[in-house]
C-alpha positions in Angstrom: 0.0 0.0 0.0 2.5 2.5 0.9 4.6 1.8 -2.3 1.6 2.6 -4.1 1.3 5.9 -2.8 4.8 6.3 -3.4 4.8 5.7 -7.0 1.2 8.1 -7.4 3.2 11.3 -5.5 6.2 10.4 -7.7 3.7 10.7 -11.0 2.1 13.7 -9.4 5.6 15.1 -9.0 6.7 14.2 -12.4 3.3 15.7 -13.9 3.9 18.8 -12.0 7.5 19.1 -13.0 6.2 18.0 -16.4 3.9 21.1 -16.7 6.1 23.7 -15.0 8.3 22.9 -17.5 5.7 23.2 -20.6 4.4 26.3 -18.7 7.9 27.8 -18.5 8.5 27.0 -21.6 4.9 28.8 -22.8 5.6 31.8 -20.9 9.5 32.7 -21.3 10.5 29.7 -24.2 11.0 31.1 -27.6 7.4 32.4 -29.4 8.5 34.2 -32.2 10.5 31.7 -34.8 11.1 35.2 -37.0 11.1 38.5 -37.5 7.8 40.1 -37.7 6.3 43.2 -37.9 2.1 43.8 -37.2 0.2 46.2 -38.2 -2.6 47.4 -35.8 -5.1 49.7 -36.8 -7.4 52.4 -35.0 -10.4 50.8 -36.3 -9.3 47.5 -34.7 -10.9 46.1 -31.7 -9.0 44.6 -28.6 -9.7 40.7 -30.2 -9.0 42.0 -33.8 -5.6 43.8 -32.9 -4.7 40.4 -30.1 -5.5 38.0 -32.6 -3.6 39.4 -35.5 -0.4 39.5 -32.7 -1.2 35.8 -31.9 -1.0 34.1 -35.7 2.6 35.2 -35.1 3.7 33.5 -32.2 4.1 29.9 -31.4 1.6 29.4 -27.8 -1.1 32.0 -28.8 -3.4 30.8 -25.8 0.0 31.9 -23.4 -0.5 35.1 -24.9 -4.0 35.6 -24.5 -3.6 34.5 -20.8 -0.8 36.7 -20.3 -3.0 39.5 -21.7 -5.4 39.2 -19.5 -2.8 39.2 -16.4 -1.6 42.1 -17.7 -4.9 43.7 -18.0 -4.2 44.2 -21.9 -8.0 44.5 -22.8 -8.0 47.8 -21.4 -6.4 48.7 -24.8 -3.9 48.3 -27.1 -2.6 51.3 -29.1 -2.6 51.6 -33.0 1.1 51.2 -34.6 3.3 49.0 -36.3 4.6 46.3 -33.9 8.2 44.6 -34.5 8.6 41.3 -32.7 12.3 40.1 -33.4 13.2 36.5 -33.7 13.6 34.4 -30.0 11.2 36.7 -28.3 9.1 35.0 -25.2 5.3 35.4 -25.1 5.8 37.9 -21.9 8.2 40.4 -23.7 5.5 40.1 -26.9 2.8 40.8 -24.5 4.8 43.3 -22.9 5.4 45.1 -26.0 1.6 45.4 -26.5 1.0 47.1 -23.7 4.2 49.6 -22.8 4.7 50.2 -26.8 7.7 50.6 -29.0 8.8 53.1 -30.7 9.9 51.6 -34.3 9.9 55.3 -35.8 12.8 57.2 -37.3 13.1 60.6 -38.1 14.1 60.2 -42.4 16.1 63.3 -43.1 15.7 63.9 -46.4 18.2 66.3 -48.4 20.7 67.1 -50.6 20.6 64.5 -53.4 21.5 64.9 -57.1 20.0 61.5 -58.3 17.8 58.5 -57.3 21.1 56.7 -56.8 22.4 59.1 -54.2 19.0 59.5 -52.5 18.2 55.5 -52.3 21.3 55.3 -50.9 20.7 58.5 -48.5 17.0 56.7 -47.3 19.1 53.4 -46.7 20.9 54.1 -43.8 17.8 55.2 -42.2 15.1 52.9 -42.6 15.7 48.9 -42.9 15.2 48.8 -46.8 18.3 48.6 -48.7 19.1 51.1 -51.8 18.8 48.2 -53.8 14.8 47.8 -53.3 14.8 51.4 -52.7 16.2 52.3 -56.0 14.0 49.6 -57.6 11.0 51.4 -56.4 11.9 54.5 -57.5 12.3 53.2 -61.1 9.6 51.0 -61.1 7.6 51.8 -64.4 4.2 51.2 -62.8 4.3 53.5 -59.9 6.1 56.0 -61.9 3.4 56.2 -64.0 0.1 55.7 -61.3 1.7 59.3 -60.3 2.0 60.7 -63.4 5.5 60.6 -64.4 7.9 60.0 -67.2 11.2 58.4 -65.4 12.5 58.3 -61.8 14.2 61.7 -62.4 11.0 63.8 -63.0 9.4 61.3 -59.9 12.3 63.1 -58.2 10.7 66.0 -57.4 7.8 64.6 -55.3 11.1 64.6 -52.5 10.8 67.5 -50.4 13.8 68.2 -48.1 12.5 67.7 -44.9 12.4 65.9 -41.4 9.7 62.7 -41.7 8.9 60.6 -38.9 8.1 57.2 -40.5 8.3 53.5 -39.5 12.1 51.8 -39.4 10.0 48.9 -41.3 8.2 51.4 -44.1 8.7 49.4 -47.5 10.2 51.6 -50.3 7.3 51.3 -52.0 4.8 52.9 -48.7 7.5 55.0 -48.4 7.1 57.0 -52.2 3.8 57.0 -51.8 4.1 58.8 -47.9 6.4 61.2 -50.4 3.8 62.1 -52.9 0.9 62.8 -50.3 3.8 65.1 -48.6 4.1 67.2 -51.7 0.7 67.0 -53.0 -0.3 68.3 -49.4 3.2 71.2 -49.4 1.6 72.3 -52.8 -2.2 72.7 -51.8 -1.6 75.7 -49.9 -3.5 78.2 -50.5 -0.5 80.5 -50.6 1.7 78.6 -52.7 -1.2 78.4 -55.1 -1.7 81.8 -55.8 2.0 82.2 -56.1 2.1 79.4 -59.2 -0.6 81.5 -60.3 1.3 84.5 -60.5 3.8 82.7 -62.0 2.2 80.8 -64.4 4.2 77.5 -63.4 3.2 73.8 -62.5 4.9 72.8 -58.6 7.1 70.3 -61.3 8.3 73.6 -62.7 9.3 75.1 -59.9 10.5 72.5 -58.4 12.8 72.0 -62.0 14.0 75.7 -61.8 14.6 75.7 -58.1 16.9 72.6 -58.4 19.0 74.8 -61.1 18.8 77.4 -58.5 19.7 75.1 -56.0 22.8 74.4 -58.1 24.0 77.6 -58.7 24.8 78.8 -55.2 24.6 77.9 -51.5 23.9 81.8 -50.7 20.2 81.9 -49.6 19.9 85.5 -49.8 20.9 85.1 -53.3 18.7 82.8 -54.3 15.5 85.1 -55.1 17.7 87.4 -57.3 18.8 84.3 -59.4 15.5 83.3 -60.0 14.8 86.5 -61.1 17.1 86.1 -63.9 15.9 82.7 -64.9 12.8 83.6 -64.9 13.4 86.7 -67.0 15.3 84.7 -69.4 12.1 82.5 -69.7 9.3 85.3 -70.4 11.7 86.6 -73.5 12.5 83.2 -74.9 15.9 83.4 -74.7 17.9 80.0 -73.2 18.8 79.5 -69.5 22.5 78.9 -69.8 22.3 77.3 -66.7 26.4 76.1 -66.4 24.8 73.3 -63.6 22.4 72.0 -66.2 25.8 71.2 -68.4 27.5 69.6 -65.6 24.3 67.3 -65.1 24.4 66.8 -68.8 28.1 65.5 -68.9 27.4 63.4 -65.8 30.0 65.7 -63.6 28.9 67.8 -60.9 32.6 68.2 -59.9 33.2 70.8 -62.9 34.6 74.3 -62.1 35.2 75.8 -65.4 32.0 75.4 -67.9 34.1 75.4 -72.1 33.1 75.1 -75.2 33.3 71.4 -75.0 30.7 71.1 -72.7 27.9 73.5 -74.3 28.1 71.2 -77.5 27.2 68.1 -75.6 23.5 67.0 -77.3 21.3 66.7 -74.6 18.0 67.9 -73.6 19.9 69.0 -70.6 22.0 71.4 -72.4 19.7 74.9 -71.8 22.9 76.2 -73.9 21.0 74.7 -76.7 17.9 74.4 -76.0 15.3 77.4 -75.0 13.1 76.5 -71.6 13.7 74.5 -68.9 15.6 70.9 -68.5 12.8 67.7 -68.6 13.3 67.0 -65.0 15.1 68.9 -61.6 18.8 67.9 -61.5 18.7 68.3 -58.3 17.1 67.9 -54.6 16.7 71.9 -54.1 16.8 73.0 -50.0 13.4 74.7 -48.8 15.5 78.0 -49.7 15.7 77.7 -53.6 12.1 76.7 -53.9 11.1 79.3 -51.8 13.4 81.4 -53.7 11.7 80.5 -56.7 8.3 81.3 -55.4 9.3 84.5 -54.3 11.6 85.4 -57.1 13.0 89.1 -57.2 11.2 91.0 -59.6 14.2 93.1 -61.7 15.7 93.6 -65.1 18.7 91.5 -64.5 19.3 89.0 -66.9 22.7 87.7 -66.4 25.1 86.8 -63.6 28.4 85.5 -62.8 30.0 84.4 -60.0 32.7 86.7 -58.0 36.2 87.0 -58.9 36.5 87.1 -55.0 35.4 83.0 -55.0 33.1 83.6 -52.0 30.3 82.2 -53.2 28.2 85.4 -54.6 27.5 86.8 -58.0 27.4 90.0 -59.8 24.3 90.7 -61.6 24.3 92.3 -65.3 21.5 93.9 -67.5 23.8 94.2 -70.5 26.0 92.2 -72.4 28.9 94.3 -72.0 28.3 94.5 -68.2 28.1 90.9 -67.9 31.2 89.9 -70.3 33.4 92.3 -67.9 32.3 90.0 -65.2 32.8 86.6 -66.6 36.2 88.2 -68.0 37.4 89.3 -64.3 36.1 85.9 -62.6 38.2 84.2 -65.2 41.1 85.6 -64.2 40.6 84.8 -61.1 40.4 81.0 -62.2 43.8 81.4 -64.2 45.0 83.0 -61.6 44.1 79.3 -59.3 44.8 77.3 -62.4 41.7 76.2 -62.5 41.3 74.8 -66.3 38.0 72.3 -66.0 
């Protein structure tokens, strides 16, 4: 008799250990085989949002009892949820209910091609430039938005500060873009001031990355416009030096020659009248601004400073202007600076 009550606590003790051990195992073993980001939505209820969270894990009805330990039914905020690879049911449920912030800030800026900006985006979110640079030339989106290539698709990048999700695929990602510039051009303001000027946002956005281009002096940047635009109402070519640089593929160029105003390209606004078929260039806040405010004057050429610091001086004649050029290229013979 007493060996068979020795033998049923031994099985009681081996069932207990037995389910300590699954329990254990439930609550702090490994639930989440991979990687895995859920999407929750405001319009989600409590089972909607838990469910969705529990096709990812390996015990789902740990996690619902966990949940409800945790008092999780109260509410679970809206967000994009990242549950890494080896994570326990505890630190999923855990995650529900303290959050996480999976956002970045995405500086945006200062790109001269898709290339360069892919590559920019990269290092801030978790897509690679590959599949970022894929996107942007992906013939299908270009054209849902009403594009021609992944140059003119270029100018639905705004330089700014986003806040977006680390996990935001490259394609979400354009399309976030495109409702940030379609909002950035509904303003009222900005409106009337395309008006006024008679431009599309693509055309101001085309001249203000030529602007952009031309100098890094923000003051300046109205007064240049000014010129561009003058140019444009008589019909006489930009002669934009930074569209020929974009043209021969070399931003690097210091000294615009004959050489490169003969390269055949519908870049070159040496040779042809009006503006380039797409921005060559991010422009700052500051050129597109600059565009939108342009200077009104007579001014319809400039040069840069024999001085190198960055300004110009501004010509209404010829003759005024070819003194100019003649004085800043001495000052480049001067440096020996020959291309």
């Amino acid at each position: 008799m007493k060996r068979k009550i020795f033998v049923i606590i031994l099985v009681l003790i081996a069932i207990v250990a037995i389910t300590a051990v699954w329990a254990y195992q439930m609550f702090y073993g490994e639930a989440v085989e991979e990687r895995v980001t859920v999407v929750l939505r405001e319009d989600e209820s409590y089972t909607e949002k838990l469910s969705k969270v529990k096709s990812s894990v390996v015990y789902p009805i740990a996690l619902e009892l966990y949940a409800k330990r945790i008092n999780l039914d109260k509410g679970i905020e809206a967000g994009a949820y990242t549950f890494n690879k080896g994570m326990s049911v505890i630190e999923v449920a855990r995650t529900l209910k303290f959050g996480v912030d999976n956002s970045v800030r995405l500086v945006i800026n200062n790109a001269r091609t898709p290339e360069a900006l892919a590559s920019k985006i990269a290092m801030q979110i978790d897509a690679d430039s590959v599949a970022i640079l894929s996107t942007l030339r992906d013939k299908s989106i270009i054209k849902e938005m009403g594009f021609s290539s992944a140059e003119a698709m270029f100018s639905i990048f705004l330089p700014n500060t986003y806040e977006v999700y680390a996990d935001i695929s490259p394609e979400s990602l354009v399309w976030r873009m495109k409702r940030e510039s379609d909002k950035f051009w509904a303003n009222d303001a900005r409106q009337a001031k395309l008006n006024a000027l008679g431009m599309t946002a693509y055309e101001v956005m085309t001249l203000a990355s030529i602007v952009h281009e031309e100098t890094n002096v923000a003051d300046e940047m109205p007064r240049i416009a000014g010129v561009y635009i003058n140019r444009l109402k008589m019909g006489m070519p930009l002669q934009a030096d930074p569209t020929l640089k974009y043209a021969a593929g070399d931003p690097t160029i210091r000294r615009v020659l004959d050489k490169h105003k003969s390269i055949e390209s519908p870049y070159n606004t040496y040779k042809y009248v009006g503006l380039p078929p797409t921005p060559i260039a991010m422009p700052d806040m500051s050129a597109i601004e600059g565009v939108l405010n342009y200077e009104k004057h007579d001014y319809i050429y400039f040069c840069a400073r024999a001085e190198m610091d960055g300004r110009h001086n501004f010509a209404r004649t010829l003759t005024e202007h070819n003194k100019n050029a003649k004085e800043y290229h001495r000052a480049l013979d001067k440096l020996k600076i020959r291309k």
